[in-house]
KEMI-395676 format. One line per 5 residues: for each residue x, y, z of N, C-alpha, C, O, CB. Coordinates in steps of 0.05 Angstrom, whole numbers, m for minus. Each point is the difference from the previous one (the first is absolute). Glycine has a CB too. Layout:
X Y Z X Y Z X Y Z X Y Z X Y Z; ...
end
This chain:
m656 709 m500 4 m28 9 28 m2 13 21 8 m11 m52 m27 m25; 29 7 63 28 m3 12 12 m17 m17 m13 m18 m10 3 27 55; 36 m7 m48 26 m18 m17 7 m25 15 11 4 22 14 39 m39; m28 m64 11 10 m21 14 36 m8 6 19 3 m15 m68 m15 m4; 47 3 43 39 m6 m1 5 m16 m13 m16 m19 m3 30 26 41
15 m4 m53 11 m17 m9 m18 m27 m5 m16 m11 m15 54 36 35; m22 m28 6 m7 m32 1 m30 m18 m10 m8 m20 m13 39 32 55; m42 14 m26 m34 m20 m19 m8 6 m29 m19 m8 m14 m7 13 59; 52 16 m52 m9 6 m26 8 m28 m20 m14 m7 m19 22 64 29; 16 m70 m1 6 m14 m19 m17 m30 1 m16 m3 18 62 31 m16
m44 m42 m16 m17 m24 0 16 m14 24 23 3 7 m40 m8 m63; m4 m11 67 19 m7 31 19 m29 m7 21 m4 13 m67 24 29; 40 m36 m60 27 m26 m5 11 26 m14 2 15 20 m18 m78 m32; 21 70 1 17 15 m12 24 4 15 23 m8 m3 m59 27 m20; 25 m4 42 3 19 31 23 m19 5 24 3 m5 m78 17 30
42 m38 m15 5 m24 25 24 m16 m22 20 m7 12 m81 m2 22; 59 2 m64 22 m12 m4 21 16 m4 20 m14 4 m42 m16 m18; 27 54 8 9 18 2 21 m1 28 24 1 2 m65 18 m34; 25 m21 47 12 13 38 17 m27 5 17 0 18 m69 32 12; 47 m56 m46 0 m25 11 33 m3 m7 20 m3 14 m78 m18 m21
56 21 m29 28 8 m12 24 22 10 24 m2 0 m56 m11 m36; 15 35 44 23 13 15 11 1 25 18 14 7 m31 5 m32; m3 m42 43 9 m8 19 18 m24 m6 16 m5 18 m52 25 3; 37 m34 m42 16 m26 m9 32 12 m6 21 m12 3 m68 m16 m27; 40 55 12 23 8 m14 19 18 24 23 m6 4 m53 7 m56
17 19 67 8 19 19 m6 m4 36 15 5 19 m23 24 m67; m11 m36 50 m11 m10 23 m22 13 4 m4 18 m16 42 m30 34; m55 9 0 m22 18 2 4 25 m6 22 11 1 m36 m35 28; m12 37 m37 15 30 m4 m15 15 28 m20 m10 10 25 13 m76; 6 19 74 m21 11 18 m15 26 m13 11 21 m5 19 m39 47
m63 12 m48 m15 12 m6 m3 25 17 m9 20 m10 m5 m59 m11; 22 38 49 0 28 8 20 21 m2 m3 24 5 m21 m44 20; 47 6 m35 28 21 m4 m8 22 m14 m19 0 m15 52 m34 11; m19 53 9 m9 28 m13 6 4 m25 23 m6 m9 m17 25 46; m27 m8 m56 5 0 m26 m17 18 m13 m24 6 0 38 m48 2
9 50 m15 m5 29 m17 m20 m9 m32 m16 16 m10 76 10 30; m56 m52 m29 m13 m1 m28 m20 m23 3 3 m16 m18 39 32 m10; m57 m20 40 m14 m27 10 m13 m7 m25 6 m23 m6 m15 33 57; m5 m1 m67 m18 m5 m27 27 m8 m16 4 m23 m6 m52 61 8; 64 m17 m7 31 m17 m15 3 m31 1 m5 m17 m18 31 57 33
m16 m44 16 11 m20 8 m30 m26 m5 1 m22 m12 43 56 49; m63 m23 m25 m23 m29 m14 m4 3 m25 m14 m19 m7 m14 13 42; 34 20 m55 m1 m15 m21 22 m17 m15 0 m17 m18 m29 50 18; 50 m21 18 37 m14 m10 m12 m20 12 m10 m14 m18 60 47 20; m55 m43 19 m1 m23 11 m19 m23 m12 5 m23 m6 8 53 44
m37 m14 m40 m29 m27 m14 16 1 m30 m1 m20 m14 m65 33 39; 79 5 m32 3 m13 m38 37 m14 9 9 m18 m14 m45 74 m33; 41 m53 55 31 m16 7 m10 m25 7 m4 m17 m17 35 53 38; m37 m38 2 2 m19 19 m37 m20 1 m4 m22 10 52 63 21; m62 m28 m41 m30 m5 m7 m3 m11 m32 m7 m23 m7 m8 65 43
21 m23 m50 0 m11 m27 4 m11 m26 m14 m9 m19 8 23 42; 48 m4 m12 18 m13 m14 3 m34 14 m6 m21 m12 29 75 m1; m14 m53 37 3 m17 15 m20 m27 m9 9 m20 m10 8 60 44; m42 m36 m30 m14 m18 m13 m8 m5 m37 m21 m10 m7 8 20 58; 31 m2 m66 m6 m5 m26 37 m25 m7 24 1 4 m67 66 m18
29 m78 6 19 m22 m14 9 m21 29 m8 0 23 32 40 m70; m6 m55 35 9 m20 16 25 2 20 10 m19 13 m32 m2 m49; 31 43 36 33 13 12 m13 m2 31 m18 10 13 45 34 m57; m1 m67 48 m1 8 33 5 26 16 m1 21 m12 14 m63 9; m8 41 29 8 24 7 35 7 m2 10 22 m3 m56 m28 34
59 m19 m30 31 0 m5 1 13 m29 11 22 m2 3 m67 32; m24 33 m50 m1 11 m19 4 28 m19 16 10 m16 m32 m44 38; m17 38 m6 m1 30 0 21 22 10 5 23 m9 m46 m40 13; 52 4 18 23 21 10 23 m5 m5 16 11 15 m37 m1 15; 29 m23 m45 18 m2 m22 m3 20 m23 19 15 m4 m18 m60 16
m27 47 m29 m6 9 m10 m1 35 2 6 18 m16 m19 m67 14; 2 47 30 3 31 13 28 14 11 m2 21 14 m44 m35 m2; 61 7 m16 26 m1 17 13 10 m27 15 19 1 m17 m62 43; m3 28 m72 14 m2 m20 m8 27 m12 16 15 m11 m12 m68 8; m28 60 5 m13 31 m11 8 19 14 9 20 m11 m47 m34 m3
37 12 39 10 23 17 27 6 m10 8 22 m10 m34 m34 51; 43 m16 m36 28 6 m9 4 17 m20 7 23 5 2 m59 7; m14 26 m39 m12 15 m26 m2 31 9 18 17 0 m48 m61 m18; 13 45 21 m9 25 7 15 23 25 m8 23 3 m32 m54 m21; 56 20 29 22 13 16 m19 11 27 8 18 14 29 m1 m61
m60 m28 49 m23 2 28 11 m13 23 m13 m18 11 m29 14 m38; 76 12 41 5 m9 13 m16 m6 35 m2 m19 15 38 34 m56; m47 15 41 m19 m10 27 m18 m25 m3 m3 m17 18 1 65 m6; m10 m48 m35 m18 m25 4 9 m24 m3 m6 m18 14 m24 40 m28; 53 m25 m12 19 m23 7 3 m8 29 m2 m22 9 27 35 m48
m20 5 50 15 m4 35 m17 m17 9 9 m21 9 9 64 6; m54 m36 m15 m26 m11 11 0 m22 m13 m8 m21 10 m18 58 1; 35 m33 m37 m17 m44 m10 20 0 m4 0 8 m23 m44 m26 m3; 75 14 35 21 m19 m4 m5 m5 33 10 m18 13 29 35 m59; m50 m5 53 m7 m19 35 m22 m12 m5 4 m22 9 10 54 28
m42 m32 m49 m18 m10 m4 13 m18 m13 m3 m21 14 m29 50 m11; 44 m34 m21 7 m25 m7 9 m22 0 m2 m19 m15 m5 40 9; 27 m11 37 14 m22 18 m20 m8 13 m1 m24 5 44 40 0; m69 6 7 m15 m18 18 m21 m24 m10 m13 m16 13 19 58 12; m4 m38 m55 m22 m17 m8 18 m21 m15 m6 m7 m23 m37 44 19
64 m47 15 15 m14 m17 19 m4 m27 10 m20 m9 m40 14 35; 32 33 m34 24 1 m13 37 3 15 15 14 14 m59 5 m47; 42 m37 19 36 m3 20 21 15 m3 5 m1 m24 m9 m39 23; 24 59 15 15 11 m3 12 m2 m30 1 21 m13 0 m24 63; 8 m23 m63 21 m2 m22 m28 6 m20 3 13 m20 47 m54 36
m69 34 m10 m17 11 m26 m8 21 m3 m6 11 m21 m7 m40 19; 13 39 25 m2 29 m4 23 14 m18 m8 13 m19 m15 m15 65; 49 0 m42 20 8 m1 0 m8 m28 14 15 m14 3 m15 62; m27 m20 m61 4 m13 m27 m16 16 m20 6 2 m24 0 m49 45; m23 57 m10 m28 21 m19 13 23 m1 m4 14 m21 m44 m29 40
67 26 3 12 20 m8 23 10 m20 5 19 m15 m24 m24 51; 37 m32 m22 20 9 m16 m2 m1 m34 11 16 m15 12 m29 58; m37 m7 m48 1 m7 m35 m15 30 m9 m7 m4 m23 0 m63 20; m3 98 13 m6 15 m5 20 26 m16 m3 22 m9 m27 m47 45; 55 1 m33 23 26 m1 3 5 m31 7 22 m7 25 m35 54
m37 m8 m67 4 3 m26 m28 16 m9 m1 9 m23 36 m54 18; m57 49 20 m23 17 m18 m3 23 23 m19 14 m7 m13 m58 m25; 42 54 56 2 19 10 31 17 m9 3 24 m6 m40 m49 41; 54 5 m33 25 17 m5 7 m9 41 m17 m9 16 1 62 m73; 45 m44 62 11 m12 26 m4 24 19 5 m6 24 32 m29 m45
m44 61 18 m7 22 16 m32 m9 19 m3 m5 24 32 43 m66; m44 m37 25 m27 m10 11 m6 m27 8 m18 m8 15 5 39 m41; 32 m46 14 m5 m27 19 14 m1 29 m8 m12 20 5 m13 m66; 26 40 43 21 m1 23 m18 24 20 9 m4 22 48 m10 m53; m73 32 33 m20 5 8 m22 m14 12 m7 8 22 24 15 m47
m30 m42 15 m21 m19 3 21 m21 19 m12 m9 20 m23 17 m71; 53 m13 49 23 m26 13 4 25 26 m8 m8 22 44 m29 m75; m30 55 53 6 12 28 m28 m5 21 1 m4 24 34 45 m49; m59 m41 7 m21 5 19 m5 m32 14 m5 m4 24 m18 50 m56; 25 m64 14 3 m23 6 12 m8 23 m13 m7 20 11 5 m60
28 4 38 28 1 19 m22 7 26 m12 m16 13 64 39 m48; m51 9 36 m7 6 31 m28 m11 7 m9 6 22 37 38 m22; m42 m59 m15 m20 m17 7 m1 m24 14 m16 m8 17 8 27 m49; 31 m29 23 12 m33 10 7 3 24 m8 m13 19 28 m3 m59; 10 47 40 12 m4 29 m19 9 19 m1 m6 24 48 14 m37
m71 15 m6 m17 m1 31 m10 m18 3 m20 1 15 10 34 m10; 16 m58 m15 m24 m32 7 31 m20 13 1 m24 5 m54 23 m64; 65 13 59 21 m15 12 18 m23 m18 19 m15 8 m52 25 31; 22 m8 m62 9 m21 m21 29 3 m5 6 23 6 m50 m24 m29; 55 m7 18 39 m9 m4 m1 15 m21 m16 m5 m18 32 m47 33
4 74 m16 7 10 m37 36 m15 3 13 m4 21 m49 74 m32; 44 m76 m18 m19 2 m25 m11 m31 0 12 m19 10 18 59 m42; m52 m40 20 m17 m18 m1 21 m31 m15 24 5 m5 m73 41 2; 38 m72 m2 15 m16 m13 m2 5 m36 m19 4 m16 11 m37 62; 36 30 m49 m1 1 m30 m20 m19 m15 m8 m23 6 55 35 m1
m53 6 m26 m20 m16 m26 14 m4 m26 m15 m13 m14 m29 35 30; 66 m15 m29 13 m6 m13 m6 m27 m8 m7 m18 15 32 51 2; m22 m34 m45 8 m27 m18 11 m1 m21 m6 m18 m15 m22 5 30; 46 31 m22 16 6 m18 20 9 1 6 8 22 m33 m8 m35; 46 3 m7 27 6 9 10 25 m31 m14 7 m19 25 m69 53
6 67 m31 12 28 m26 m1 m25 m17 m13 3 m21 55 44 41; m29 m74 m16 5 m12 m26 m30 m11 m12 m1 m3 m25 54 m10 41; m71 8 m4 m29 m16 m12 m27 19 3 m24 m6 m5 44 m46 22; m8 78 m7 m26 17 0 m11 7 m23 m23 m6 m4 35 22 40; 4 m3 m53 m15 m8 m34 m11 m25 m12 m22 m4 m9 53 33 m1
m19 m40 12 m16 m29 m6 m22 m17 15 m15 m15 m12 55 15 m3; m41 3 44 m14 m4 18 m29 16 m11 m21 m10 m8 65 3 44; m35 39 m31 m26 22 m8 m11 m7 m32 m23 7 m7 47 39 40; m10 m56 m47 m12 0 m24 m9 m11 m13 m8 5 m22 23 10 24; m15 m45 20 m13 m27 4 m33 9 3 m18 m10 m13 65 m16 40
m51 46 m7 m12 5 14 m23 17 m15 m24 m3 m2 61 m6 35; m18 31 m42 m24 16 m18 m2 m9 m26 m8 16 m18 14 24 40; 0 m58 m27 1 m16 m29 m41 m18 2 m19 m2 m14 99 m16 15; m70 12 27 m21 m23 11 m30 23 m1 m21 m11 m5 63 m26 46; m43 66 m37 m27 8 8 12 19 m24 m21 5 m12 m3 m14 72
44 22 m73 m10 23 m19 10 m11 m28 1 19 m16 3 25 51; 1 m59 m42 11 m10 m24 37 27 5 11 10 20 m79 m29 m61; 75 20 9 19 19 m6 m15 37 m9 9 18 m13 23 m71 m5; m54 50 30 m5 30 m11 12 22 m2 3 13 m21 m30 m26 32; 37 17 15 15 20 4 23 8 m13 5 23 m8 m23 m33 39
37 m17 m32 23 5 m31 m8 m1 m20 13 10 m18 17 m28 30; m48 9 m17 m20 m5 m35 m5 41 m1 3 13 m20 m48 m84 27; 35 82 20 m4 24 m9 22 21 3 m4 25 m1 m40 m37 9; 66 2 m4 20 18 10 19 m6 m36 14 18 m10 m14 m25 86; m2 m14 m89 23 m10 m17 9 18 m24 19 m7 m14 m36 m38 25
3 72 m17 0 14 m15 28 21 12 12 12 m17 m70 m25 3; 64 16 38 16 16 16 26 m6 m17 m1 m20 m15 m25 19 65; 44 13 m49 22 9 m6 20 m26 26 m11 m5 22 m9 72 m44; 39 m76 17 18 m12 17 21 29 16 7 21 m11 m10 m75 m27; 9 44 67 m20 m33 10 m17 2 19 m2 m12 22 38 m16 m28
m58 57 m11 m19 m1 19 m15 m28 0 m6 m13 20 4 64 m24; m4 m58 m26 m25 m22 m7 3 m18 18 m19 m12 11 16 15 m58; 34 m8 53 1 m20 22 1 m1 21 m3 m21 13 14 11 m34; m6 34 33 10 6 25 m27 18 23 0 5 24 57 m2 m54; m74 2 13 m22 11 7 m15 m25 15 2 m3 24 m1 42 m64
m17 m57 24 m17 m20 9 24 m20 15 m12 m17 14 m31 23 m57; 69 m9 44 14 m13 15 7 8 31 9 m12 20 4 2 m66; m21 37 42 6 13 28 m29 m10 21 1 m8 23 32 57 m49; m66 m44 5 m18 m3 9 1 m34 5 m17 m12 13 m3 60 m35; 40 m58 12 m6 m32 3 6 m13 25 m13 m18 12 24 15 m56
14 16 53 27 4 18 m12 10 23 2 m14 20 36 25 m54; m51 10 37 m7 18 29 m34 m13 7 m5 m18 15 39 77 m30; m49 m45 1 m25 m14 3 m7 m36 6 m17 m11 14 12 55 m46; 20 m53 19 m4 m30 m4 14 m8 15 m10 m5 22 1 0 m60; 41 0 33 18 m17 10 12 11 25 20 m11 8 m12 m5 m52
m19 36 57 5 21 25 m19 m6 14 7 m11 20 13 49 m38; m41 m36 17 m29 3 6 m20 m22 8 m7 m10 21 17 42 m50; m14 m34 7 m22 m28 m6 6 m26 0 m16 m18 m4 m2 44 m21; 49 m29 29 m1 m24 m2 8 m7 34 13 m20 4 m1 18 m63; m19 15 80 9 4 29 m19 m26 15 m17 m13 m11 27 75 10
m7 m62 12 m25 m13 15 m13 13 23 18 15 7 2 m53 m18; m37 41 24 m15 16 19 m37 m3 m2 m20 m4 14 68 39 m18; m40 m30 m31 m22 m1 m8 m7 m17 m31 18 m1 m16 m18 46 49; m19 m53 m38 m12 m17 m23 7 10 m17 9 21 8 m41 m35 4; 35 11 m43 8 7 m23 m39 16 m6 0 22 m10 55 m70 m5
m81 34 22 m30 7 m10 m2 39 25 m10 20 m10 m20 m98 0; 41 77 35 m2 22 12 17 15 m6 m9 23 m1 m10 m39 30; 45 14 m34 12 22 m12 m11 14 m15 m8 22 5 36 m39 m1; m30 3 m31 m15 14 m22 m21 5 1 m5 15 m20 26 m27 0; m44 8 34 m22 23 8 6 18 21 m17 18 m2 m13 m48 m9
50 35 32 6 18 7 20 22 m12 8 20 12 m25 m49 17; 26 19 m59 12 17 m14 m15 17 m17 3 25 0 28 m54 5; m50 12 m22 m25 1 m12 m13 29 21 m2 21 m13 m2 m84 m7; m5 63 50 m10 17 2 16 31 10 m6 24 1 m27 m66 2; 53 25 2 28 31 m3 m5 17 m17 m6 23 6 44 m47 0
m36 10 m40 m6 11 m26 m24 12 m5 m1 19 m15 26 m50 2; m43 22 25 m22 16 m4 m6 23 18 m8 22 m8 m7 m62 m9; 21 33 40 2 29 22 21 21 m23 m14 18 m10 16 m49 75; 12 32 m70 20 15 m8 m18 8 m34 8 20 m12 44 m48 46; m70 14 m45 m20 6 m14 17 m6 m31 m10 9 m20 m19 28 59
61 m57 m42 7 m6 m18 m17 m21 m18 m1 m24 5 39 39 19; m50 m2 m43 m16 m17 m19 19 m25 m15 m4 m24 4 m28 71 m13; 44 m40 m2 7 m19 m28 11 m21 23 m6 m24 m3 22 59 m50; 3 m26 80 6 m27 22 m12 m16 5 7 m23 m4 7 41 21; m38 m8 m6 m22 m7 12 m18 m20 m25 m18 m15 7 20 64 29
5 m47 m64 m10 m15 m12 12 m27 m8 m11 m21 m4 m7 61 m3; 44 m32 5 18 m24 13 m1 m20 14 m1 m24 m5 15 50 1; m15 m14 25 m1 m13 32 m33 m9 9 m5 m14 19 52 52 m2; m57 m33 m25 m31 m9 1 12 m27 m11 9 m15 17 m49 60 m28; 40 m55 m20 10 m24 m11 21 m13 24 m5 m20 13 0 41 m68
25 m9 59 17 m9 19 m13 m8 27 10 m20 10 23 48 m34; m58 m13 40 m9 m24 29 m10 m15 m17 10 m21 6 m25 44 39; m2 m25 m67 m14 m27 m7 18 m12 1 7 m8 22 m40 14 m46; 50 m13 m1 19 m17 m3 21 m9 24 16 m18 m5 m24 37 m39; 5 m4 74 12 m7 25 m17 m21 11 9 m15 17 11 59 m10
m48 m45 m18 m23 m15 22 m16 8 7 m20 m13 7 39 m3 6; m15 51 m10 m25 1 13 m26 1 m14 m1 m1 m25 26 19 54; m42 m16 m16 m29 m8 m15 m7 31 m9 13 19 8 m35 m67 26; m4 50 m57 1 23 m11 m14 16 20 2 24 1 1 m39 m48; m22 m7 72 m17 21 22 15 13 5 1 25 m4 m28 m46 24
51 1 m2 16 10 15 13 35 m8 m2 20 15 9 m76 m6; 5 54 m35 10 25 m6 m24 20 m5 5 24 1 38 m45 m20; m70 13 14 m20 29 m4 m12 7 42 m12 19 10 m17 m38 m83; 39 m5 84 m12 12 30 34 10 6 m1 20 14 m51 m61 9; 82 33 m30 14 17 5 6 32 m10 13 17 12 m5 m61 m5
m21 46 m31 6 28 m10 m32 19 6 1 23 m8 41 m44 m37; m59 15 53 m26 4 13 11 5 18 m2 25 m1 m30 m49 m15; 48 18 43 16 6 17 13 31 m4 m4 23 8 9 m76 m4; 6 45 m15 20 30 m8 m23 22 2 9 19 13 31 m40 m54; m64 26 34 m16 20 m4 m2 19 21 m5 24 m3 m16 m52 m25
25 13 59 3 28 19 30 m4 9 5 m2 24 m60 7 m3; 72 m5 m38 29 11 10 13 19 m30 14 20 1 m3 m72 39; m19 41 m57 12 15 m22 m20 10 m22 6 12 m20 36 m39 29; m73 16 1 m12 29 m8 m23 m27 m17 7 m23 m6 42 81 m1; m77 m44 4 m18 m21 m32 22 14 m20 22 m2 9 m93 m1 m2
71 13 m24 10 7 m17 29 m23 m4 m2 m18 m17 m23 72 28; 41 m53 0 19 m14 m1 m4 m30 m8 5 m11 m21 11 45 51; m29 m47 1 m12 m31 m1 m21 m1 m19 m2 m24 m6 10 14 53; m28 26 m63 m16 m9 m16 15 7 m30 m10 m7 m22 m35 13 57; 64 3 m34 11 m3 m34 25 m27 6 m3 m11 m22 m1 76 1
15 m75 29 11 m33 8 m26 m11 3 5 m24 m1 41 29 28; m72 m1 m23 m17 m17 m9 m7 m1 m16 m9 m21 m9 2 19 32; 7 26 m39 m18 m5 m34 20 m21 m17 m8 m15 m17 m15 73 10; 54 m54 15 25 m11 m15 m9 m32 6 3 m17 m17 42 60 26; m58 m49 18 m4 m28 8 m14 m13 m29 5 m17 m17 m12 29 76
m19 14 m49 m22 m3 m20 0 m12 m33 m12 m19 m10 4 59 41; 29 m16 m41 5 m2 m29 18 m23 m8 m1 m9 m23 m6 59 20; 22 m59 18 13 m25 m6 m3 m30 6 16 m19 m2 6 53 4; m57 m33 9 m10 m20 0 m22 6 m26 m12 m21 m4 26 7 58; m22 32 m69 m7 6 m19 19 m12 m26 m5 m8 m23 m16 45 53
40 m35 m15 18 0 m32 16 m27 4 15 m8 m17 m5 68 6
end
């Protein structure tokens, strides 16, 4: 029996929402360009752009927030390059972009974010955008502890010093004060972006990077930001073709078991 192409192999909405999304995101693609992995690339494409794309309620801004934040994670700077442009074209704005990256620096560390921020950079000036972008700041050395601890007081209670208090001085204090100080009162308390999108784009940082006990955290932490519980099982359902099923379906079972419990 002759093998059918691609194309008619797959279910045809499939096909077609698929082609539709990657024209939203990249621009048309040209189906005749030369290509070495064609069966590869249609299945990256119908389960990306075909099957993730349509499960949950995440717009397309969204999503590439989302995608931008995994790549980063993941140090996939070529593809960063492709959806930190996809995601200016579909309406994410320069400072938000820039905002997903930067609050990355306390769970990447400043090597791999300042990585992910370079790719950024030459994205903008090739778009002609003004560096450096306008400050997001809202804090200062004197109220950033108190500011941040306002903050994670509001979505994590004191856990983190509750589990650190056993430490010897002055770590007990200086440990969860540092996390209070950089993460929080550095970070999160910026403006660019919402207090409910941060923390699902942190939330799926943590899980690309496949940190469990975080990720169980920070699950509690988007709820308690706002977002809805869809929202975070169609955002970490997302993650599944950038950082793997394996990854996105164990941040789902964590979804899972703590609406169990």
């Amino acid at each position: 029996m002759e093998k059918q192409p691609p194309e008619e192999a797959t279910a045809p909405d499939r096909l077609d929402r698929s082609e539709a999304v990657y024209a939203a995101l990249f621009g048309p693609r040209d189906a005749g360009a030369p290509d070495t992995d064609p069966e590869f690339g249609r299945i990256l494409r119908t389960y990306i752009f075909g099957d993730l794309f349509a499960l949950g309620d995440l717009d397309h801004r969204t999503r590439e927030l989302i995608t931008i934040t995994a790549l980063a994670a993941l140090q996939a700077l070529p593809q960063l390059r492709a959806h930190l442009d996809a995601a200016l074209r579909v309406g994410v704005q320069p400072v938000e972009a820039r905002e997903a990256i930067y609050q990355l620096a306390p769970f990447l560390g400043f090597p791999r974010t300042l990585n992910a921020l370079g790719v950024l950079n030459e994205v903008l000036a090739a778009r002609g955008v003004p560096l450096p972008l306008p400050a997001q700041a809202t804090t200062t050395d004197a109220d950033r502890y108190d500011r941040g601890r306002e903050l994670q007081a509001s979505l994590y209670g004191s856990r983190m010093a509750d589990s650190l208090a056993a430490l010897p001085e002055p770590f007990a204090d200086a440990v969860p004060r540092l996390l209070t100080e950089w993460a929080f009162g550095d970070f999160a308390t910026r403006d660019g972006l919402n207090t409910a999108t941060r923390e699902l784009l942190i939330l799926c940082a943590l899980a690309t990077l496949g940190l469990e006990p975080q990720v169980r955290s920070h699950v509690a932490g988007a709820l308690a930001a706002g977002n809805a519980l869809e929202t975070v099982l169609a955002a970490l359902a997302h993650l599944s073709g950038y950082a793997g099923f394996p990854a996105a379906v164990n941040a789902i079972r964590i979804v899972a078991e703590q609406r169990r419990g």
